[in-house]
C-alpha positions in Angstrom: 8.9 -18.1 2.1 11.8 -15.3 2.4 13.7 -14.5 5.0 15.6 -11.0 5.5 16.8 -9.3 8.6 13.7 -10.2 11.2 11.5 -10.2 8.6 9.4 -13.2 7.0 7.1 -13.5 3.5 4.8 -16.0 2.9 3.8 -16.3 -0.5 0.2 -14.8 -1.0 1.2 -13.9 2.7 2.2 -10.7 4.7 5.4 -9.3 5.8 5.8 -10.3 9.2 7.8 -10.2 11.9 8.8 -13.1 12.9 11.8 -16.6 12.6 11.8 -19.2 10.7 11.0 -21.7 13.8 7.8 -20.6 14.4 6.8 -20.0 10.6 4.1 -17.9 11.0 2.2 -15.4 9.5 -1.1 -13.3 8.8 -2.9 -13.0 5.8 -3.3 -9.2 4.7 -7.0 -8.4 6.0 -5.4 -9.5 9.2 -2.1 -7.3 9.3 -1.0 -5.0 11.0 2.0 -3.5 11.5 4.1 -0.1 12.8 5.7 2.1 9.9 9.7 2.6 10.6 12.5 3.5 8.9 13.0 6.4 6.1 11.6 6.7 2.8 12.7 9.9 1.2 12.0 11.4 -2.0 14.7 12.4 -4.3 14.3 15.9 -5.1 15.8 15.6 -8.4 12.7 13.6 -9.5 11.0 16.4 -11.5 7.7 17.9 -10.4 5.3 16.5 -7.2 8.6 14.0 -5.5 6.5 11.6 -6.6 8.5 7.9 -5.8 7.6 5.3 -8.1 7.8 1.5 -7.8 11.3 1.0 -9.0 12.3 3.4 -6.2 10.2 1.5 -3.9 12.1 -1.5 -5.0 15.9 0.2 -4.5 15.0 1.3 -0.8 13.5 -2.3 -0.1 16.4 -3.2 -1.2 18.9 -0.6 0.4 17.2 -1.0 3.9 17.4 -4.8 4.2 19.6 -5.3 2.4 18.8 -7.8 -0.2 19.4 -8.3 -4.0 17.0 -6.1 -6.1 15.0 -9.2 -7.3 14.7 -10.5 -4.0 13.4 -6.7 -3.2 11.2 -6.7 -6.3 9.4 -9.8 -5.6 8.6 -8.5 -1.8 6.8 -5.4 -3.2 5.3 -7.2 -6.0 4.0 -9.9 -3.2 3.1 -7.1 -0.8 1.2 -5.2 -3.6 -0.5 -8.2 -4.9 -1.6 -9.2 -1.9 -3.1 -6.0 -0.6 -5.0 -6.1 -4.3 -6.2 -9.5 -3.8 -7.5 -8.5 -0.2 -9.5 -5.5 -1.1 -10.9 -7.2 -4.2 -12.6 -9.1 -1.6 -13.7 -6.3 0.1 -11.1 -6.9 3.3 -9.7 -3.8 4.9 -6.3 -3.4 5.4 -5.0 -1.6 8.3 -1.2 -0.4 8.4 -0.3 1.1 12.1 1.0 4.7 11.7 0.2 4.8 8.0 -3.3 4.4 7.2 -5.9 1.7 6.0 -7.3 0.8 2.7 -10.8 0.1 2.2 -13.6 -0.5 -0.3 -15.8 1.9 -0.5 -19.5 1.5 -2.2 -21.4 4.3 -4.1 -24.6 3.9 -5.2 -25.7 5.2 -9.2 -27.1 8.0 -10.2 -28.4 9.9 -12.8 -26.0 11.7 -14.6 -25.4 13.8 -17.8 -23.3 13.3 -20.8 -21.4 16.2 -21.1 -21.6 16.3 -25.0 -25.0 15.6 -26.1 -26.6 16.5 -22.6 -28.6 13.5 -22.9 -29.3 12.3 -18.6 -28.0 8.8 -18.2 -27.9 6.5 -15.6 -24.3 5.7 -13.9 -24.2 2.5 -12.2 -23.1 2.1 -8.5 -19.8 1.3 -8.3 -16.8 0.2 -5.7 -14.0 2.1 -5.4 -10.0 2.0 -3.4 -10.1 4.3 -0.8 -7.3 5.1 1.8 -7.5 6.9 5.0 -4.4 8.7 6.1 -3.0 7.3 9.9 -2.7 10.0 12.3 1.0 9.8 13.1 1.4 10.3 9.4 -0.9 12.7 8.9 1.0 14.6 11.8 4.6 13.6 10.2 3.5 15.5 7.0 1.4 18.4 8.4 4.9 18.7 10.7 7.6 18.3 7.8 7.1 22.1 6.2 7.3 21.1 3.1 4.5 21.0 0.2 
């Protein structure tokens, strides 16, 4: 378990509000939280702002201010967690974010593009993530593209 600012992390567990007396905590299928604070993009980045996870990392760690491998192995706990939660078809609901989810599509018949040939694609299960509203209104507000 880690401990930084109010924050706690269990293990295989979520990032929780939260004091050491009480030691408690939710798995992810169970969490839910309220986005704050700022993450920014640094313009410099090149095309698309995109931030990666070393980025990720250096605001984690900027923001609560912890070492970067205390900061590296929140993320990597938050990230395997959600992972392990949606392999097991849990949804994962982040207040004033959005939720992941597993979504299921059946197969159908298909056609390779080369020979032409129709083949049948199996049914599959796929990450899907559905924008919150107060970020979807955060972005559609911010002016920028």
């Amino acid at each position: 378990m880690l401990e930084f600012g109010n924050w706690l992390l269990f293990g295989y567990w979520s990032l929780v509000p939260g004091d050491l007396n009480k030691g408690w905590g939710l798995p992810f299928s169970e969490m839910r939280c309220n986005i704050s604070g700022n993450i920014s993009f640094n313009p410099e980045r090149g095309k698309g702002g995109a931030m990666n996870k070393a980025e990720l990392i250096n605001k984690v760690s900027e923001q609560t201010n912890v070492t970067q491998k205390v900061a590296k192995v929140i993320v990597d706990t938050l990230f395997d967690g959600m992972k392990e939660s949606l392999q097991k078809g849990e949804r994962i609901e982040i207040r004033g974010f959005g939720s992941f989810m597993v979504r299921n599509y059946g197969g159908y018949k298909g056609r390779n593009p080369k020979t032409g040939e129709i083949v049948d694609v199996p049914p599959k299960k796929l990450p899907f993530f559905k924008v919150g509203k107060e970020l979807k209104e955060m972005v559609n507000t911010s002016g920028k593209i």
